[in-house]
N, C-alpha and C positions, 0 to 999 in steps of 0.2 A: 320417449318410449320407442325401444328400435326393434320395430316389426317386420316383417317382411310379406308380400302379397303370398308367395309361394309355400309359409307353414300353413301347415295343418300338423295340431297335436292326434294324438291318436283315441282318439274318446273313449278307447277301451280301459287308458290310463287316468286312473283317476285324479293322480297329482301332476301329471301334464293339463289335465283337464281346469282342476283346481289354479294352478300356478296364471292359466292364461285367464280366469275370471278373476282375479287378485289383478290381474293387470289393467283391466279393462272395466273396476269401478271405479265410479266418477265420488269423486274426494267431498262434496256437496250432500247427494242425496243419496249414498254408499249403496247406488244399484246399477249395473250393468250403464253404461252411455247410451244414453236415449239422442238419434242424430237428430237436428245435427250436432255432430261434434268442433270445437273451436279446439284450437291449438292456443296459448298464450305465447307472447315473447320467450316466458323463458324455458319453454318447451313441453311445456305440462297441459294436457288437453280438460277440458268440462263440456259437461253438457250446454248446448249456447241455453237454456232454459235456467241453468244453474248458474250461467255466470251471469245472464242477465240478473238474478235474484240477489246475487254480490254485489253486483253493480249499483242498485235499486237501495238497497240497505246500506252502502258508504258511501250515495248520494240523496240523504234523503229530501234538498231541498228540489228532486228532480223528481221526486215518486209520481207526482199528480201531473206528469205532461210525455207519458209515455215513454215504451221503451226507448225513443229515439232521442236524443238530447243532445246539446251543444257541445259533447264529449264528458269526460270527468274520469275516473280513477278507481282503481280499487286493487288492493293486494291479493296475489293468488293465496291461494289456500293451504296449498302444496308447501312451498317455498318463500313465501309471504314478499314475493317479488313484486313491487309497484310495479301494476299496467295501467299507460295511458290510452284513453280511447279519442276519437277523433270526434267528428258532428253524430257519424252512425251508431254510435254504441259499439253496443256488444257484436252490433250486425256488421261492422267495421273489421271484424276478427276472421283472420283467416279458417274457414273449415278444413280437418284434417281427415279426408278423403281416407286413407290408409288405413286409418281408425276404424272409421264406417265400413269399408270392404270386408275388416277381421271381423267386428260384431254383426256383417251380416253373416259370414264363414261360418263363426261359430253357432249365430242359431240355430241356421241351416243343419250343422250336423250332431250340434249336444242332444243328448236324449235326456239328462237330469235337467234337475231346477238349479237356477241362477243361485250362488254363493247368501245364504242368508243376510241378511242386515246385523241381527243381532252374534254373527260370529265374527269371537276375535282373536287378532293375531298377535300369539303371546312375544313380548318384546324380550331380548335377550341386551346382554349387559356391554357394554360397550368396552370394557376391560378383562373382562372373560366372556370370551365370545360365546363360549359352549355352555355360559349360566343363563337361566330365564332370571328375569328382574321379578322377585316376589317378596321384597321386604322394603318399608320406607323408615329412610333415617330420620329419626323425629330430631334429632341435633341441626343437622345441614337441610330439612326439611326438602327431602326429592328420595325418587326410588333408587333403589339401588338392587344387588343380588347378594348371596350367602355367602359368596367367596368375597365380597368388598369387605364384609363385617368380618370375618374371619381374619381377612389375611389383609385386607387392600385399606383403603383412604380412609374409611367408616368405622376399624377396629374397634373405634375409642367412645364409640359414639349410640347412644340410645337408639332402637329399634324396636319395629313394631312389622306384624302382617300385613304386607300390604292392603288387602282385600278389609281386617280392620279398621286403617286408615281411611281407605275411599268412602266404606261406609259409613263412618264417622263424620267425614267432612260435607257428606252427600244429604249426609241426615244438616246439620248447620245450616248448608247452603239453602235449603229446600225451608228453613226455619224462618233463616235473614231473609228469603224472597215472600214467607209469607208474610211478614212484620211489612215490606215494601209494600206488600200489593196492599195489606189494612191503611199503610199511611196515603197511599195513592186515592182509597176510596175516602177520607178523610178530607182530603184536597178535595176531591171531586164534588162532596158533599158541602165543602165550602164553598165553592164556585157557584155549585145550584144556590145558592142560599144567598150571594151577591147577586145574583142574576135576579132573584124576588125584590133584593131591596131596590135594584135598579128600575125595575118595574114599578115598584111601590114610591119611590121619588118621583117618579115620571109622573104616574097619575096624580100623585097631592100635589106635585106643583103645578097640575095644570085646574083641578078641584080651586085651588084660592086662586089660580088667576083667573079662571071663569067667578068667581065670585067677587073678585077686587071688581072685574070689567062689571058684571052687575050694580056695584054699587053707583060706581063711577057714570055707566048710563043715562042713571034716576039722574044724576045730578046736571046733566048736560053740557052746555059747551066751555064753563067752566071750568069745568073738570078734565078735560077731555086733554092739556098737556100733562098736568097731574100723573091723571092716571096713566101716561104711556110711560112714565120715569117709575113707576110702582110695577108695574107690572116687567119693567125692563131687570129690575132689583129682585123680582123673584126668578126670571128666568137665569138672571147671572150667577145665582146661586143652587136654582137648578143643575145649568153646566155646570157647574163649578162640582157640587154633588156626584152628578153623574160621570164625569169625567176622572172625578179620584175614584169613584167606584169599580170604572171601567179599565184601569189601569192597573189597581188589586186583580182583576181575573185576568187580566194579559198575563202578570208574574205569575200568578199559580198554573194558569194553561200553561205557562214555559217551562215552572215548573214540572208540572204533572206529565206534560209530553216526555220529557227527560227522564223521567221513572216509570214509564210505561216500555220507552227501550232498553229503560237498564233493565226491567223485567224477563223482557223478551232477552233480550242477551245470557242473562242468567239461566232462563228457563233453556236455551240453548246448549248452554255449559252442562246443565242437569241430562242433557239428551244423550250428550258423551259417551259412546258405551266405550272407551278405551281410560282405565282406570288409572294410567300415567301421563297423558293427554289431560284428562280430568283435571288432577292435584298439577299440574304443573298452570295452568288457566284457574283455579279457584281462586288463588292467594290475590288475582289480581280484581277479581269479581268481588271478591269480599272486600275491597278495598275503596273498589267502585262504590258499593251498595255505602258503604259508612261514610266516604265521601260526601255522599246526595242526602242519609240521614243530617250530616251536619251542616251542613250548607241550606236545608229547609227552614226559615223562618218566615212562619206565617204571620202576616199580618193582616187585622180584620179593624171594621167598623166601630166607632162608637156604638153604645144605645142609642138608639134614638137617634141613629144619624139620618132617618131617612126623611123624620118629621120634618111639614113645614107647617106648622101651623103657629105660628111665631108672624105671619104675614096677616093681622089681622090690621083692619080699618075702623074707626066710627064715623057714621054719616048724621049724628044726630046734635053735631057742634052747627052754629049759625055759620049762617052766609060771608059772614068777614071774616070766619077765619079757615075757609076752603082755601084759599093759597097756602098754607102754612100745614095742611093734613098729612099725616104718616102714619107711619105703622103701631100701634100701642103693643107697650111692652110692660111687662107689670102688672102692678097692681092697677095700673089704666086698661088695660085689655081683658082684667075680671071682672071689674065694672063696666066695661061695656053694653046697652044694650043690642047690641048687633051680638048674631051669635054664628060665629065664623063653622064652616061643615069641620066636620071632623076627620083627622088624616084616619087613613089605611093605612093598617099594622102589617107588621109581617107575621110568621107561626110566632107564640109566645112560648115562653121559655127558652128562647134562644141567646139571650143576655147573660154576662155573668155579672158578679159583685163588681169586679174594675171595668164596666161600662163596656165591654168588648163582645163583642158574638163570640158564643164558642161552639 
């Protein structure tokens, strides 16, 4: 950006006025440069607020240990130039002094309000300089102007109003993100739903180990290596339990974290008010979004995976044959008279026909 300390535009002129607030919004949050201002390498200035925010979001395993970090990356915005950062960050980044002297110039002497956010700068055609781009080729899918379709590359080729297209694809995209955020609250609702059964395995396994131990007790020193191998047998199977369950919500948390910023990404793209910015980033969002639909496979519990009540004992066999006691299975465990507690359920109806949570 080549400024000089000595302009001053003449604020009586509206489009000197104009031209130098066009120059001096920050590409991040399209409002005047809030100091300090940083310079990047490749000579493109941002708010240091806004480029920490870049930095922060294309380093997200750095988000929770502030702005200061070991260094890391991120593409300007401008010119999608790789900057490396050092240990300081963003705060590593030279300030561009120059910047700051003009935006305090011009507050100092504009009497209007700052360049709106939602005004935008109609783009003109790159083969005729002197056409605005207001038509999209639905063939080569990009914009283009009246003279490309007339005379130029496009003659041959399907076309539509621009302003048609954007809001066609604006209405889709806004579609595909809600279909995301239902399947993300779907996951979510999953995860709450492992996180009960987790809980609900935890307490039944500890319900019949406190009751094996009760039995075991009564029976005294007997019993007493017995029971530490029964009671070893339901905790191995607790872990065991509790560890595939805990491993299902690790993938969907990884899941679900990953469609929460494709979200956010999207919702991004939606904010676009440059309608050939816009369709040129859609095709690849929408590509994104079908990706992460396909790549979703949920996997869930048995019925009944959470029961342990398979872990029952009888204590009412003689004395000579306590070495030989285990767990009754069958039709030996409905005859029982011991009557083992009963496990905690999860909410019911949550099982379907093929034995899985849905």
């Amino acid at each position: 950006m080549n400024f000089t300390l000595g302009f001053k535009p003449a604020m009586g002129d509206s489009s000197s006025v104009e031209n130098l607030e066009k120059q001096l919004i920050c590409p991040i949050c399209l409002e005047i440069f809030t100091k300090p201002v940083v310079i990047l390498p490749c000579q493109h200035n941002l708010c240091r607020k806004c480029a920490n925010d870049v930095y922060q979001a294309s380093n997200t395993l750095w988000q929770n240990r502030g702005p200061v970090s070991t260094g890391g990356r991120f593409r300007c915005p401008s010119c999608r130039h790789e900057v490396l950062l050092d240990r300081h960050g963003v705060y590593g980044l030279q300030r561009n002094l120059l910047v700051e002297n003009i935006i305090d110039i011009y507050k100092s002497e504009s009497t209007r309000p700052l360049l709106p956010k939602t005004e935008q700068q109609q783009l003109m055609c790159e083969q005729h300089e002197e056409e605005k781009i207001n038509i999209y080729c639905l063939t080569c899918e990009t914009p283009t102007c009246s003279m490309c379709k007339v005379f130029g590359a496009h003659k041959d080729c399907d076309v539509a109003p621009l302003p048609d297209v954007y809001k066609r694809q604006k209405t889709e995209l806004s579609d595909a993100i809600a279909i995301l955020v239902a399947g993300n609250d779907r996951t979510q609702a999953l995860i709450s739903q492992m996180e009960d059964i987790c809980r609900t395995v935890k307490e039944n396994g500890h319900r019949q180990m406190q009751y094996i131990s009760d039995k075991f007790d009564e029976l005294y020193a007997i019993l007493e290596d017995r029971k530490r191998e029964l009671i070893e047998t339901v905790g191995q199977e607790q872990d065991q339990k509790l560890g595939h369950v805990r491993s299902l919500i690790r993938r969907h948390g990884d899941h679900l974290e990953m469609s929460v910023k494709l979200v956010e990404t999207a919702i991004q793209s939606m904010e676009e008010p440059q309608m050939t910015v816009f369709l040129q980033s859609a095709k690849e969002v929408f590509k994104k979004i079908t990706d992460t639909a396909k790549a979703s496979n949920i996997e869930r519990t048995e019925a009944g995976y959470e029961s342990m009540a398979h872990f029952i004992i009888n204590t009412e066999d003689v004395a000579d044959m306590l070495r030989g006691i285990d767990f009754q299975t069958g039709e030996d465990g409905e005859d029982s008279g011991d009557e083992a507690p009963e496990d905690l359920t999860t909410s019911p109806g949550q099982t379907g026909e093929s034995g899985r949570l849905v």
